[in-house]
C-alpha positions in Angstrom: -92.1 -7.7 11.9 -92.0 -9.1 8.6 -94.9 -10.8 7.1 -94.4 -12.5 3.9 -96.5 -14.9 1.6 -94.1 -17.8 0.2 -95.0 -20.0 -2.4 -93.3 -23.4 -2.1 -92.8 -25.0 -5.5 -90.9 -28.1 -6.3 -90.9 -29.2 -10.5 -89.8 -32.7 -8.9 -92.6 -33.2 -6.6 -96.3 -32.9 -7.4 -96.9 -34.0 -3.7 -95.0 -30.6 -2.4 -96.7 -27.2 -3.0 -98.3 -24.8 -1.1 -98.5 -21.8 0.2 -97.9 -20.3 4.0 -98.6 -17.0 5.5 -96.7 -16.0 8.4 -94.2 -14.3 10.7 -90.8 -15.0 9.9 -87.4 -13.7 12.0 -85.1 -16.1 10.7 -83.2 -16.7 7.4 -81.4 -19.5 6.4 -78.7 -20.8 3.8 -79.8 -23.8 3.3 -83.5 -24.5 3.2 -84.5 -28.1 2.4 -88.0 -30.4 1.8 -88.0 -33.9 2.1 -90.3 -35.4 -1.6 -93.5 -35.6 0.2 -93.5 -32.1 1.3 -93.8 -33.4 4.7 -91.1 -32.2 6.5 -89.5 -28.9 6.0 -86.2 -27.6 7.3 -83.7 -24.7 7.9 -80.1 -24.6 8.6 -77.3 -22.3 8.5 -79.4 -19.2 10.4 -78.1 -15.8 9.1 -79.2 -14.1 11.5 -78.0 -12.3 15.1 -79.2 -12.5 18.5 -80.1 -9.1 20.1 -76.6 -8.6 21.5 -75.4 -9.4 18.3 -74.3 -13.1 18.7 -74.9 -15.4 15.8 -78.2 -17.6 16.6 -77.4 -21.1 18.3 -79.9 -22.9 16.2 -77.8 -24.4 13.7 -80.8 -26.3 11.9 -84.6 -26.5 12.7 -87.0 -28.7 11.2 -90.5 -28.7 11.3 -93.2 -31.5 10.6 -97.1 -31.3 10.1 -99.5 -32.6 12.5 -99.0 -36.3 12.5 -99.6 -39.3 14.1 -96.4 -38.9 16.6 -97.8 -35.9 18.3 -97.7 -35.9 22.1 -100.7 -35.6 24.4 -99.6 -32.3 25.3 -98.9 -30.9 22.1 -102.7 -31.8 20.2 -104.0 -28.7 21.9 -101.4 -26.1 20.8 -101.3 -25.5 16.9 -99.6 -26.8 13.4 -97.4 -29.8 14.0 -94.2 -30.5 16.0 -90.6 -28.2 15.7 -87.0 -29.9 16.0 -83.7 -28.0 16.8 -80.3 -29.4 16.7 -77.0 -27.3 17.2 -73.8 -28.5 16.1 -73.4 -29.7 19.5 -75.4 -31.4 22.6 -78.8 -33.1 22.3 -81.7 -32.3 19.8 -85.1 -30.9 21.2 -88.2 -31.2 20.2 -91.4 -28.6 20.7 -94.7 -28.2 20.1 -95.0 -26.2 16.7 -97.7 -22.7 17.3 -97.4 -22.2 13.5 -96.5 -23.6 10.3 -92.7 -22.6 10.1 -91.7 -21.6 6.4 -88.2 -20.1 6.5 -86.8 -17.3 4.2 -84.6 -18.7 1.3 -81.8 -16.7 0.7 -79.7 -19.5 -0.9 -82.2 -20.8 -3.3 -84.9 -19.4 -5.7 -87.4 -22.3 -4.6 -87.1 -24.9 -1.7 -84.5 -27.8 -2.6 -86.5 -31.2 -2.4 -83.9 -33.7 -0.7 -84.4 -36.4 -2.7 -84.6 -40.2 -1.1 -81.1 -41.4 -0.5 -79.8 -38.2 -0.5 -77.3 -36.5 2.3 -77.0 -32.3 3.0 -74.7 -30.9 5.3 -74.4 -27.9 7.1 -72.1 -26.2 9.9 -71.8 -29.0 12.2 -75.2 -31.0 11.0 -76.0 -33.1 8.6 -79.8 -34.7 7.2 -80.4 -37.8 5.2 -83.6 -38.4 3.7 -85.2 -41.5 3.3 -88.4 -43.2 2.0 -88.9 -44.2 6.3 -88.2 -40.4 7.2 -85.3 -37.9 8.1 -82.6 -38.2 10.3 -80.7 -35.4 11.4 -77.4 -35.4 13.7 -74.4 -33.1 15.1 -70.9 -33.2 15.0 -71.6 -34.6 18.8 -73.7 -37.5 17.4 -77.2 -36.2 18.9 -79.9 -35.7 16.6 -83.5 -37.1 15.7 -85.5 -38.9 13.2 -88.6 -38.4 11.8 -91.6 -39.3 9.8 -95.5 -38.8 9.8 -96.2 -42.1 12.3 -93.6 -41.4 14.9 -90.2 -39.6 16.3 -86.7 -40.4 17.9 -84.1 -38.0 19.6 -80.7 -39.4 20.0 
């Protein structure tokens, strides 16, 4: 187990820093904020499954508790979790904890600034003053924002 405090700093946006506490088993290349700190991302996993296949998660996002939250998820912890692979449909899942990935690309968390596009290995993100939208190579994805979410 690795437990690690990360301090999230961005020069660009008063409205994102903080600080998280918790268990983290995944790395990422790319690790991305949208401005408001509201929404924070990880794509490009490093890392191996037990038999030593690279992860299927090609980028996972994560969003505070918010005013989209299902019923069922209120109960259960931080906020709400989105995966998308470079192919088939995005999920969404109840988030048990505040996800922070490890950086290993980046001294401090890129702020993905409105209007602005990243890509990764068979996804790609836009962000927007309305939200984040994420989709695959396949054309599946989701959007998201603090008032409501959309898998496609």
């Amino acid at each position: 187990m690795k437990y690690l405090t990360l301090l999230l700093l961005a020069a660009t946006s008063p409205a994102f820093a903080g600080s998280s506490s918790i268990y983290l088993n995944n790395d990422y290349r790319q690790v991305f904020a949208t401005p408001s700190g509201n929404i924070l991302c990880g794509g490009d996993s490093q890392k191996r499954t037990k038999t030593g296949k690279p992860r299927t998660n090609d980028l996972y996002c994560f969003i505070g508790l918010n005013e989209a939250m299902p019923k069922r998820c209120n109960q259960q912890g931080e906020g709400l979790d989105f995966t998308l692979n470079a192919k088939g449909k995005a999920t969404m899942s109840c988030a048990g904890f505040e996800f922070v990935p490890v950086n290993e690309g980046y001294e401090e968390t890129r702020v993905l600034k409105y209007g602005e596009t990243i890509s990764g290995q068979g996804w790609s993100c836009r962000s927007e003053t309305s939200g984040l939208s994420c989709q695959n190579n396949d054309g599946h994805g989701f959007s998201i924002n603090r008032k409501e979410y959309r898998l496609f």
